[in-house]
N, C-alpha and C positions, 0 to 999 in steps of 0.2 A: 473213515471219513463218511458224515451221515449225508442225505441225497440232498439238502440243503446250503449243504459247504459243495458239493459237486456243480450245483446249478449257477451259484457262484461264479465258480472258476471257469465254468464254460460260456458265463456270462463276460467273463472279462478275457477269453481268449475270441472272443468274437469279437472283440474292439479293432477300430481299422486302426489303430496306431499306437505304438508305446507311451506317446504320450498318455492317451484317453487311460490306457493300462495304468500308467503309473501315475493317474490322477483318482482312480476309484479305488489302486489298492488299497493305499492308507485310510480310506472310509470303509472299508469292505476287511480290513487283515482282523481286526477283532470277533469278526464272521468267523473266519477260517479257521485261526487257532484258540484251542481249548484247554489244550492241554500238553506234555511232551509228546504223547505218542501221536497229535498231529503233526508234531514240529519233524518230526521224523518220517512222515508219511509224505508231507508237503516236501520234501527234501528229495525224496526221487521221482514224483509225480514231472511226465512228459512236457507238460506246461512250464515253460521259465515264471510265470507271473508267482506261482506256487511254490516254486523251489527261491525265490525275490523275500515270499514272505517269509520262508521258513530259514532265512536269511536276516532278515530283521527280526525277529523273535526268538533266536537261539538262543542269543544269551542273557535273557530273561527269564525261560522257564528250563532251561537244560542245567544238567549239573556242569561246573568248568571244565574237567576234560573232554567230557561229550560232547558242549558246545563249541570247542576248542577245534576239535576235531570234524565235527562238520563242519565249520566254518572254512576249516584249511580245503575241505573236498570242494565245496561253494566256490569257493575265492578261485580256482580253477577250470570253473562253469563253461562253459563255449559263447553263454549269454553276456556281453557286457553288464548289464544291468543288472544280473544276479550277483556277478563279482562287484560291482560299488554296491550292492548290496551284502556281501558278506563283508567289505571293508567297514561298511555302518557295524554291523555287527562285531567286529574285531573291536572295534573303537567303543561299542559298549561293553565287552568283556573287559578293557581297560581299566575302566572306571569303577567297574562291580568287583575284580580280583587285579589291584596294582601289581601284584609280583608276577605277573604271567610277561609283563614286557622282556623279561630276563629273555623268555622262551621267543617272545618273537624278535630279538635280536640274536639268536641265535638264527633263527630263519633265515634273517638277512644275511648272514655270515656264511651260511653254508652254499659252499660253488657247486653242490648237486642240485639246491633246493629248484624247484619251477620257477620258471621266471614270474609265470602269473602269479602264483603266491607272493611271492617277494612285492610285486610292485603293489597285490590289494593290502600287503602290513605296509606299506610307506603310503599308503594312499591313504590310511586308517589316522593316520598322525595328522594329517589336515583336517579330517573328520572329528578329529579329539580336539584340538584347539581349538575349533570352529564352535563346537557344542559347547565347552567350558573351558575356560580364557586360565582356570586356576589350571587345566592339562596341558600348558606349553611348556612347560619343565619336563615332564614324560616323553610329550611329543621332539623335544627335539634331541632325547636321548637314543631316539629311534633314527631320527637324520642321522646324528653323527657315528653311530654304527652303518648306516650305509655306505656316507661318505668317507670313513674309514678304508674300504677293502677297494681291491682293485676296481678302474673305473672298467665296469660291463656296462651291460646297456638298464638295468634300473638303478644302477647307481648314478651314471648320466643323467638320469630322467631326475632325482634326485637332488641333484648338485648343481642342474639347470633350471627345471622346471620348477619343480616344488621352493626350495629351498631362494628361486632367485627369482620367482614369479608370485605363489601365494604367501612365502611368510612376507615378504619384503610388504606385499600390499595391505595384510591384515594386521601386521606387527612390523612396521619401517624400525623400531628405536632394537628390539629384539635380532632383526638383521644385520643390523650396521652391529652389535653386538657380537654376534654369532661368525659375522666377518672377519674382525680383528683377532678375536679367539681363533680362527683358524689357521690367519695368517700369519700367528706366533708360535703357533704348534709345530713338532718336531716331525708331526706325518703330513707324509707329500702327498698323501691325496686330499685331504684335508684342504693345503695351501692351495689345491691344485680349484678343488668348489669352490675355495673363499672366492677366488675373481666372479665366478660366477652368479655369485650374490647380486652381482648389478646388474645382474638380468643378459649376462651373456651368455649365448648359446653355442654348439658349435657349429653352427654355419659362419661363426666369424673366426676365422684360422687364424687371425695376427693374436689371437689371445693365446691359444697352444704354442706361437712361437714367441710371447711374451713372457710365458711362464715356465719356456722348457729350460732357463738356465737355474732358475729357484727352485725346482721339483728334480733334480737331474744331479744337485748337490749334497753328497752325504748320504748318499741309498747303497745298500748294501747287497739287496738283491731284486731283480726283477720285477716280485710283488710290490714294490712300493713305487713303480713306474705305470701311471695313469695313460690307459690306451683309447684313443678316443675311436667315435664310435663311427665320424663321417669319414668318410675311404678316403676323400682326395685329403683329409690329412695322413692318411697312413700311407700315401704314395712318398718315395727313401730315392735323393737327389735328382728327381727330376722338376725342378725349379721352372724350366721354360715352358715344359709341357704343363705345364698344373695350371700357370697362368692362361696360357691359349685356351686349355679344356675348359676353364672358369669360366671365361667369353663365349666359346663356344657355345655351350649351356646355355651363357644367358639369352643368346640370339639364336638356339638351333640353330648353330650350321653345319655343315658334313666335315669329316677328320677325316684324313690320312695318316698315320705313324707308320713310322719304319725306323728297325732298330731290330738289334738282339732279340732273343727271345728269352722269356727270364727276366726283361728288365724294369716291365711294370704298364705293358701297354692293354692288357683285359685288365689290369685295378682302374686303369684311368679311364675305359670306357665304361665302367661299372658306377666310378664314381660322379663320371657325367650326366648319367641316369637319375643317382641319386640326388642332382642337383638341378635338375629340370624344372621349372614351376610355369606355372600359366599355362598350361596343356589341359585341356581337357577331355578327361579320357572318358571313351565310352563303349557300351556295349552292341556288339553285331551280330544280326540274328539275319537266316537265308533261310525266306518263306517259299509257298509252293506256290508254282504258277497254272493258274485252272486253264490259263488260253494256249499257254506254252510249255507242256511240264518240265521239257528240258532246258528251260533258259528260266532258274529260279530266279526269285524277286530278294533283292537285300535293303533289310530296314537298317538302324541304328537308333540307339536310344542312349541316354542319360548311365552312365556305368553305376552298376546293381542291380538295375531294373528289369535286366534281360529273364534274368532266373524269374522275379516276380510275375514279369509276365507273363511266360512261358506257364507256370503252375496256377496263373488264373485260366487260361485256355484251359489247362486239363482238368481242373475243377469244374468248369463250365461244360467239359465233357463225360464230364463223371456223373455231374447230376441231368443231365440230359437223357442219360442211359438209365441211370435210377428209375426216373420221371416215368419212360418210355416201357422197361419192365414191368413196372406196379403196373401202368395202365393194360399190359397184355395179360399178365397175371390175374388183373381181373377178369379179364374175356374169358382166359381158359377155366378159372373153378368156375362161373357164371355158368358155361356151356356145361359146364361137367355137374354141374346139379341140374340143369335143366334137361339136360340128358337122362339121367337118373330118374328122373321125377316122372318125365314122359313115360320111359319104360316101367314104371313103378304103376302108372296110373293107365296105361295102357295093355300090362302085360306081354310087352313086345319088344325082345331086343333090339329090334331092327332102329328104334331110337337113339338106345344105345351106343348101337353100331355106327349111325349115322354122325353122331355129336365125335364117336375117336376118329373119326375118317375128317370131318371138320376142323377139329383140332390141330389133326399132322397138317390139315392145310393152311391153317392159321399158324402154327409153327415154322412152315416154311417159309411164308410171306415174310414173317419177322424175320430171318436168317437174311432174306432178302433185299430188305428195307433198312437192317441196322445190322451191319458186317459187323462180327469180332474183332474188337482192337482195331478200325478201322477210324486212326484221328490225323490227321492234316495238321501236326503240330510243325511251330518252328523249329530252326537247330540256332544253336547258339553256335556261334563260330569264334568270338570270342567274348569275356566276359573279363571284367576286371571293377577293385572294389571302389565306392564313391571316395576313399580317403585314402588308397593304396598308392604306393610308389609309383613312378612312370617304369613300364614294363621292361625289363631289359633281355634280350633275346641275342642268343647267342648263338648263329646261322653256320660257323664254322664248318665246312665238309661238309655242309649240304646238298644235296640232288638236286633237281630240277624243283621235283615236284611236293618236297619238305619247305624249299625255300619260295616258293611263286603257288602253293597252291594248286590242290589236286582232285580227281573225284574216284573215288572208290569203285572199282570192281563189283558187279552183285551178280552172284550167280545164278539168284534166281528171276532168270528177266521176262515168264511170265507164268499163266494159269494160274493168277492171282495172289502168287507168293514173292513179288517182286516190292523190291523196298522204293518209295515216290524220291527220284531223282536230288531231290532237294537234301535228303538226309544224306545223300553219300557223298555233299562236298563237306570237304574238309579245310580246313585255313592254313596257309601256308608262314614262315617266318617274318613273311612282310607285314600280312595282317595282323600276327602277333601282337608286331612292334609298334601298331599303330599308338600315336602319341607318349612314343617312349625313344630306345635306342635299337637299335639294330646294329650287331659287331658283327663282323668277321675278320678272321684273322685267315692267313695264308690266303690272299683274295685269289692269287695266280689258280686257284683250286675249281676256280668258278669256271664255266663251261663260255665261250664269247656269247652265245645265243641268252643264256641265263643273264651276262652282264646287258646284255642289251635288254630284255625285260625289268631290269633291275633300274637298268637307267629308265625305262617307260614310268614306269613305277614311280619314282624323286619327283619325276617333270609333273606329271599328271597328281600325283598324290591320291591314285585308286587304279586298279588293276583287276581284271575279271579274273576268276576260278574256272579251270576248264581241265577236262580231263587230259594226261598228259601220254596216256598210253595207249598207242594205234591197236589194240590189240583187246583194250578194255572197253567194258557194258557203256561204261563214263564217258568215252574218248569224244561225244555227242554230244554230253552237257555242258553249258559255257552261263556260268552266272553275270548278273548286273553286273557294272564294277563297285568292286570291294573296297568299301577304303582303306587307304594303308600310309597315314599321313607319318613318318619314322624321322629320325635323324640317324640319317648310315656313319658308322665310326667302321672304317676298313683296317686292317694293319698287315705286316708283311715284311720283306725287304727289298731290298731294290732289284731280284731280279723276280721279284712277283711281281712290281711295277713295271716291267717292261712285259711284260704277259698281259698289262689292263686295257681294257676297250680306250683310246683313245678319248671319244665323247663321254665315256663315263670317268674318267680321269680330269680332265677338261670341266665338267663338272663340280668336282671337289672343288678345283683350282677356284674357281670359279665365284661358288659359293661355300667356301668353306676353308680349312687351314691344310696345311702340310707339318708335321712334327717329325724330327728326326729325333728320339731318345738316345739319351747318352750311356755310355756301359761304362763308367767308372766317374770319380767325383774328387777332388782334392780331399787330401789330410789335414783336415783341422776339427778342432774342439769339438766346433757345430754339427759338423756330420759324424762324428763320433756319436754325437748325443744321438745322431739320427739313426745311426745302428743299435744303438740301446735299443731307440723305442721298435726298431724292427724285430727286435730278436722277443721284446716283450708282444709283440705282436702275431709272430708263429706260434708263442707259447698259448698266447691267450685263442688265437685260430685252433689249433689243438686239440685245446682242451681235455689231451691224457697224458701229457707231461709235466715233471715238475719244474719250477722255477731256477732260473742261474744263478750263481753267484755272480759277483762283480769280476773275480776272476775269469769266471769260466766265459763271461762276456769279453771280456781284454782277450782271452784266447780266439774267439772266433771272428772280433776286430783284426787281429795279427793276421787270419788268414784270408780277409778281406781285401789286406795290404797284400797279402802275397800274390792273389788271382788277379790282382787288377792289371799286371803286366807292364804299369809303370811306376816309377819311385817317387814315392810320396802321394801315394792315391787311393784311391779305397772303392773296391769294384762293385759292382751295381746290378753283377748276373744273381739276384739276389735269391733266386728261384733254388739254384745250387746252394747258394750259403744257408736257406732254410732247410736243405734234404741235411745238410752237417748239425742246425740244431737239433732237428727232431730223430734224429739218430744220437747226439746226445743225449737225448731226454730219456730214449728207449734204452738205452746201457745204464742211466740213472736207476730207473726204474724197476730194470734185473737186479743191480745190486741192493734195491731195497732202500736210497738214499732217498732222504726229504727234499733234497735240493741236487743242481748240476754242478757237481766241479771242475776243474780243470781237469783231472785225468779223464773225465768221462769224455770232455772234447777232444783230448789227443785220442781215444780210443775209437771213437766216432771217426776219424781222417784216415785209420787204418780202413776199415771196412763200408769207405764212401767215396774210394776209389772209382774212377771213371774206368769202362771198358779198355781203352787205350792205354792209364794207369797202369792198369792189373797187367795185360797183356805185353808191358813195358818192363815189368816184374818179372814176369817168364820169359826172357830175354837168356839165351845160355851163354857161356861165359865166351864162346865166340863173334857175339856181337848180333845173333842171328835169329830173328824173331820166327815162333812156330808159324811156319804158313798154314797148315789146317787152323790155327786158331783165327788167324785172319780172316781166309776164306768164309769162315762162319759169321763174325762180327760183321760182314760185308754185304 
């Protein structure tokens, strides 16, 4: 790269925004690239704007498998814009070598491949049609290899987004098309996108339970059972809680559940999380206070912006110091020729001598004037992205000072090697969870003085950081209040409820729901279909086991029926019934099978026995259980 292409890119890394970037590149990428061996330079160059171009230029001047091949390392970039940049680029390798789609339908087919690869070749096929209208025959041979294989999450994106969002808007008659074709095909995931051609997503759950009796007929084995990707569809017979959690969600209020364990009450505070919207979440940083150092100051900002600001400060302290250097550096060679020159022109060392004695003095001032590493930066206490989920935090068997916020021990607390108050708070689960969820389970776990800060916490919606150890440097530092604006989802059972603060209980009541989940569900069709789709849901959780048959499914229905403890019911401790899949899956696996059969489930129920099971097994023929084996289990 000649110093011309260099001044360039350092011209457009100095740009305050990707836009600006992504408005010079295209005037400016004829600059950069020459030839292949730039395309290959600009491909690992530190700069994203550089590795963007060498992104859109691949497959232009590289030979096809070389551009093929960087393009798949691109499409994986950390940079968004480099990856819609190497999707541009896939989509021009299209058009210059048609038979290479074979290769990236094979991409999309394979369950190792990266996720980000997969979704820049589905993102390339909007790219191709968009450029030339004659590529929608290509283009949607690449959809329907997507929507083909189990529903993951770029197949989703897929069969929601793409497929029910851009083709519909740029090609409506190719849609309705592409719809009917799927919904007379013999593959169920297929039928399963056609609905979503009209633009549904799954935040509408009446469609998953419109389509589970058409996609649930005539499947053979688990692979051709479509797992959806929002949780509170994968929540398996809890019908009254799903609708409370929904509400709950839409109004932030606080949850109670109580029930079993095992039966689905961390999926439903997870998937509440996942359902949150109109929150807005932001970042919190605890600055240093020059009037009080022990009672730091807490900002908050717009969530992202913490890190950006944060590394303008140190920028702004970097070149300060730079700045501050050069100008002593001049002092000292300045002295140190004029020192010389004296002695040179005088014959006298004593100038000399005078100018190093000068110097150590001016050397010490500086030490004095500008401390090493001496910056007054903030801490970020928490940080979360402009377009990321609402946080979900999971407080269970927390301490004091994990769950309400803490400040650190330093050892060294003085002779100038003492770290400034501010850096050694820490944020606790509350602030965490600001604008998100905050779960615990087994609440009875919580200390009454912790449920009492906890209730401080809901009422006020901000709680100070103060050190929590009598004994620590901290136990003096007590921050601003922190915000910590959460929706608490508690769970337990009812004698963890009689263990709860009163007013924190009273509370819930209050403003919020009570849920009692249920541990077993009637025998019928529908919840049958609902065990499918859970057993296709451990497998797909997994992800190192192979897939059931339809039998080996009916087998571990049977033993649903058997746990449930009443006739005609199908149990719902479903925690258990997935330790009996994935113990199937792993006896599959030993024997080297493609798929799970039935014997691999009967042989999975021998060695997933319960401690009390086994111990019921060694039972001697006088009726008389080992007591040492008890004593130990105990």
């Amino acid at each position: 790269m000649n110093i011309f292409q260099k001044l360039i890119l350092q011209m457009v890394k100095k740009a305050d925004s990707p836009s600006v970037d992504l408005a010079l590149l295209p005037l400016l990428r004829h600059r950069l690239v020459q030839n292949s061996g730039d395309i290959l330079e600009l491909a690992q160059h530190p700069v994203w704007q550089a590795r963007w171009v060498a992104a859109r230029n691949a497959a232009n001047l590289l030979p096809q498998d070389d551009a093929c091949s960087l393009l798949c390392n691109l499409a994986q970039d950390i940079k968004r814009n480099v990856r819609e940049g190497a999707s541009h680029g896939l989509a021009m390798l299209i058009e210059k070598h048609p038979a290479i789609i074979n290769f990236y339908e094979k991409i999309i087919a394979d369950r190792e491949a990266a996720k980000a690869l997969q979704k820049a070749v589905l993102h390339s096929a909007i790219v191709l049609w968009r450029r030339d209208q004659e590529q929608l025959i290509v283009a949607l041979s690449l959809l329907r290899a997507a929507a083909s294989r189990p529903v993951a999450e770029p197949y989703r994106t897929i069969g929601s987004k793409v497929v029910g969002i851009e083709l519909k808007k740029d090609f409506p008659e190719a849609a309705e098309r592409l719809k009917n074709e799927w919904i007379s095909s013999g593959n169920a995931n297929l039928r399963y996108h056609a609905v979503r051609i009209d633009g549904k997503t799954d935040s509408t759950d009446s469609t998953d339970h419109a389509t589970d009796t058409a996609i649930l007929e005539g499947w053979k084995t688990t692979e051709e059972i479509p797992v959806s990707t929002n949780l509170i569809s994968q929540v398996i017979g809890q019908g009254r809680a799903v609708e409370i959690i929904r509400l709950a969600a839409k109004q932030s209020r606080f949850v109670l559940m109580i029930g079993d364990s095992g039966t689905g009450k961390s999926m439903l505070a997870s998937a509440m999380a996942q359902m949150l919207s109109g929150r807005s979440l932001e970042d919190i940083l605890v600055l240093p206070n020059p009037a009080q150092p022990i009672n730091p100051l807490i900002s908050h900002m717009q969530a992202g912006k913490g890190p950006k600001y944060i590394e303008k400060i140190r920028e702004a302290h970097r070149q300060s110091c730079t700045y501050i250097s050069y100008i002593w550096w001049v002092i000292f060679v300045g002295l140190g020729i004029a020192g010389l020159a004296m002695s040179y022109a005088q014959k006298s060392v004593i100038y000399f001598v005078g100018t190093f004695a000068l110097f150590l003095f001016l050397l010490w001032v500086r030490r004095r004037l500008v401390p090493a590493g001496k910056i007054k930066e903030p801490k970020l206490l928490t940080v979360h992205s402009p377009v990321g989920p609402a946080p979900f935090i999971d407080a269970t068997g927390f301490h004091a000072g994990a769950l309400l916020g803490d400040v650190r021990h330093d050892p060294f607390q003085s002779g100038g090697k003492e770290a400034p108050p501010h850096q050694l708070v820490e944020a606790g689960a509350i602030h965490l969870a600001h604008g998100g969820i905050l779960f615990i389970d087994e609440v009875s776990t919580l200390s009454i003085e912790s449920q009492q800060q906890l209730l401080t916490a809901i009422q006020e919606k901000q709680l100070p950081i103060t050190g929590r150890s009598p004994g620590s440097s901290g136990s003096m530092v007590r921050t601003e209040p922190v915000p910590c604006d959460f929706v608490l989802v508690l769970a337990g059972n009812m004698d963890d409820v009689k263990k709860m603060h009163p007013a924190l209980r009273s509370r819930i009541r209050g403003y919020g729901y009570e849920i009692v989940t249920s541990n077993c569900m009637a025998d019928s069709d529908e919840n049958r279909n609902h065990l499918v789709r859970f057993v296709t849901q451990e497998i797909v959780k997994d992800g190192k086991i192979p897939h059931f048959t339809r039998d080996a499914v009916d087998a571990v229905i049977r033993q649903a029926m058997r746990r449930s403890g009443k006739p005609k019911h199908l149990t719902l401790h479903l925690r258990e019934l997935g330790g009996l899949v994935r113990a199937a899956g792993d006896i599959a696996i030993e024997s080297r099978e493609n798929l799970v059969q039935t014997e691999h489930v009967d042989r999975a129920l021998k060695i997933t026995k319960s401690l009390e099971e086994q111990l019921k097994a060694k039972q001697d023929k006088n009726g008389h259980i080992n007591v040492f084996l008890m004593d130990n289990v105990s």
